[in-house]
C-alpha positions in Angstrom: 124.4 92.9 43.4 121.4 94.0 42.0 121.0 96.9 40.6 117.9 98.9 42.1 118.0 101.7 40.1 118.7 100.1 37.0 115.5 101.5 35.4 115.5 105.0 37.1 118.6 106.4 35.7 117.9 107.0 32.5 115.3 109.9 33.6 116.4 110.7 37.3 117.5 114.1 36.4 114.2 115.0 34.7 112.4 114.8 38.0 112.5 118.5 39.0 111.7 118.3 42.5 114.6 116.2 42.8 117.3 118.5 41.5 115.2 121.5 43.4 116.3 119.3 46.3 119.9 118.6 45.3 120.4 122.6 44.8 118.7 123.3 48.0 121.5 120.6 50.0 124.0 121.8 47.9 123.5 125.3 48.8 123.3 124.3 52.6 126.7 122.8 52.1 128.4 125.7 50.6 126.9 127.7 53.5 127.9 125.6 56.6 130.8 123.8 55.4 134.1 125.7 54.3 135.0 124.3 51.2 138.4 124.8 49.5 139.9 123.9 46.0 142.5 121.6 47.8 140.2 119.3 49.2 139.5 115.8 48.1 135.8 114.6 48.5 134.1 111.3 49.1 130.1 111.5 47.5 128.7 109.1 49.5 124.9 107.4 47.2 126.4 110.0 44.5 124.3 108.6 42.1 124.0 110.7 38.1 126.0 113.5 40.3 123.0 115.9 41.1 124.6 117.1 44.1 128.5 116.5 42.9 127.7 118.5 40.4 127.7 121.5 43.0 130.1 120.9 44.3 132.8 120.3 42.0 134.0 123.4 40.5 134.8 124.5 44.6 137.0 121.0 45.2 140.1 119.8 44.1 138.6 116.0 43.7 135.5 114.1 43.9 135.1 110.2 44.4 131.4 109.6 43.4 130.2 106.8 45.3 127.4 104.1 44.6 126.4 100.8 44.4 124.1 101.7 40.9 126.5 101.2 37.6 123.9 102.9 35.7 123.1 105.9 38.0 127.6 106.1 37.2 126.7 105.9 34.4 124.3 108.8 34.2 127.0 111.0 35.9 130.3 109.8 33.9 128.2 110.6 30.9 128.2 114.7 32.1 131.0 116.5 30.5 131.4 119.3 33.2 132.4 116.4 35.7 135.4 115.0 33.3 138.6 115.0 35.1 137.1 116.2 38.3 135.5 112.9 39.7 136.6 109.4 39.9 133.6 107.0 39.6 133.6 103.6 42.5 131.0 101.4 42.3 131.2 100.1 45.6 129.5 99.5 48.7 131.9 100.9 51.2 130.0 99.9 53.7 131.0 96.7 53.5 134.5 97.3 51.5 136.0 100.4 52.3 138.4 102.6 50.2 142.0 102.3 50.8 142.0 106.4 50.7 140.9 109.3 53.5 139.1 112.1 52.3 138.7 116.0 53.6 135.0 115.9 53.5 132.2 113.5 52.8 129.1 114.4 51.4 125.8 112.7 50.7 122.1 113.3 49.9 119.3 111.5 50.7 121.7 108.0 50.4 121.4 107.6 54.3 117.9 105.6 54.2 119.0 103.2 51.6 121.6 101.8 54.1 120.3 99.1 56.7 122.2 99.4 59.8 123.2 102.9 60.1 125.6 102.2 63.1 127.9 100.5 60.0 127.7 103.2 58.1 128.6 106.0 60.4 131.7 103.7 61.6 132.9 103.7 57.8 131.9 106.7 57.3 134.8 108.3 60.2 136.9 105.7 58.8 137.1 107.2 55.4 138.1 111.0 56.7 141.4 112.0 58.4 141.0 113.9 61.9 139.8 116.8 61.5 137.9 116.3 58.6 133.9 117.2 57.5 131.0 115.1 57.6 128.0 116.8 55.6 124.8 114.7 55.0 121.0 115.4 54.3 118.5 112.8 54.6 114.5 113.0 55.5 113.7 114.0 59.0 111.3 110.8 61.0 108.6 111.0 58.5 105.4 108.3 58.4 106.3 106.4 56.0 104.9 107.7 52.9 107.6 109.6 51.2 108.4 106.4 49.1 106.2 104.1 47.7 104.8 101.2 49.1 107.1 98.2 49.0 109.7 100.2 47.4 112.8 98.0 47.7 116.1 99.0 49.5 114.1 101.6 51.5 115.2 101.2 55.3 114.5 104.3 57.2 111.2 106.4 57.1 113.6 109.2 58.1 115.6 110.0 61.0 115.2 111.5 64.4 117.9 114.0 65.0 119.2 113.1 68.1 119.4 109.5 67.6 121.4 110.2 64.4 123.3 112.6 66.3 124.2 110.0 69.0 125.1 107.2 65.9 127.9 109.9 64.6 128.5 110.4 68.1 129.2 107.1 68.9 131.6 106.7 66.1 133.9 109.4 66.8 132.1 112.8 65.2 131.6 116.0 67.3 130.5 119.2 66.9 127.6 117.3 65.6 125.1 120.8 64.0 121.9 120.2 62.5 120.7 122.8 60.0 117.1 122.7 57.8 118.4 122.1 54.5 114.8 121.9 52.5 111.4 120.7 52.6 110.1 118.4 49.9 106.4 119.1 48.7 105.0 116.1 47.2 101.2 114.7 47.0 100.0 117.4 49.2 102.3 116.7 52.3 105.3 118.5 53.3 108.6 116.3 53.9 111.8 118.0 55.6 115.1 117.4 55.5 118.0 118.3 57.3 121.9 118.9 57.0 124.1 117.2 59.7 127.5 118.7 60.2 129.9 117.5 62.3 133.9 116.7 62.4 135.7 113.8 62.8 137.6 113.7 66.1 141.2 114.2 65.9 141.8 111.7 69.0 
């Protein structure tokens, strides 16, 4: 598999609007989600741990998920994360963990995953009942928040109640949208939101 982000790791962090935006979901998180040191965590597009990072120190475990070795990389390389997080590089879309997690997280991975239908089916299979769901992504946006012909890029966004429909669909309720943040770039204003929602205990 190629690596995409091969190239980007080595200064991902440096890009301030970025980690404004990883604080910003983070935050939103803490807020809306009731997080405990016993639980165990999936990080779903973790990539160098911007948003792990957060959340760690209220979490018994993290598994920081991605398809990028050297984004891992990036994170593995953080000494505040030692012991705390297990790093998979794997596409669990496709080949799913053997374990079931208390919550799952994930920032702004959502658009880099083709068929989102997939994703939120794996996605309830990695929880137990009961369990969180907590993801940010772009609201429907025109296009323009990545660059042109920027590879891996599926979604320009997504419309809330379509998403809400996906999870829906795959066994979530109490499906709760909350404005997470609003990404200022090139004159434009980009927001994103925070979908909650639990996985059905039936």
């Amino acid at each position: 598999m190629t690596d995409l982000f091969k190239e980007k790791a080595r200064d991902w962090d440096a890009n301030t609007r970025r980690t404004a935006m990883s604080s910003a979901i983070a935050a939103a998180i803490i807020e809306h989600v009731d997080l405990n040191p016993t639980m165990h965590v999936l990080d779903f597009g973790a990539g160098t741990g911007l948003l792990t990072g957060h959340i760690a120190p209220r979490v018994e475990k993290i598994a920081a998920v991605d398809v990028s070795q050297s984004m891992l990389e990036k994170l593995q390389s953080k000494p505040e994360l030692a012991g705390k997080v297990d790093i998979v590089c794997q596409d669990i879309t496709q080949t799913p963990l053997d374990e079931k997690f208390d919550l799952l997280v994930s920032a702004m991975a959502m658009h880099h995953v083709q068929d989102t239908d997939n994703m939120a089916e794996k996605f309830a299979l990695h929880l137990k009942p009961g369990a969180r769901l907590a993801v940010a992504d772009l609201d429907t946006e025109d296009g323009s928040f990545h660059a042109d012909g920027m590879q891996g890029v599926y979604h320009a966004g997504f419309d809330r109640d379509a998403f809400k429909a996906v999870l829906m669909r795959h066994g979530f309720v109490d499906v709760r949208f909350f404005d997470a943040h609003t990404v200022e770039k090139e004159g434009k204003a980009y927001p994103v939101f925070l979908a909650v929602a639990v996985r059905s205990a039936a």
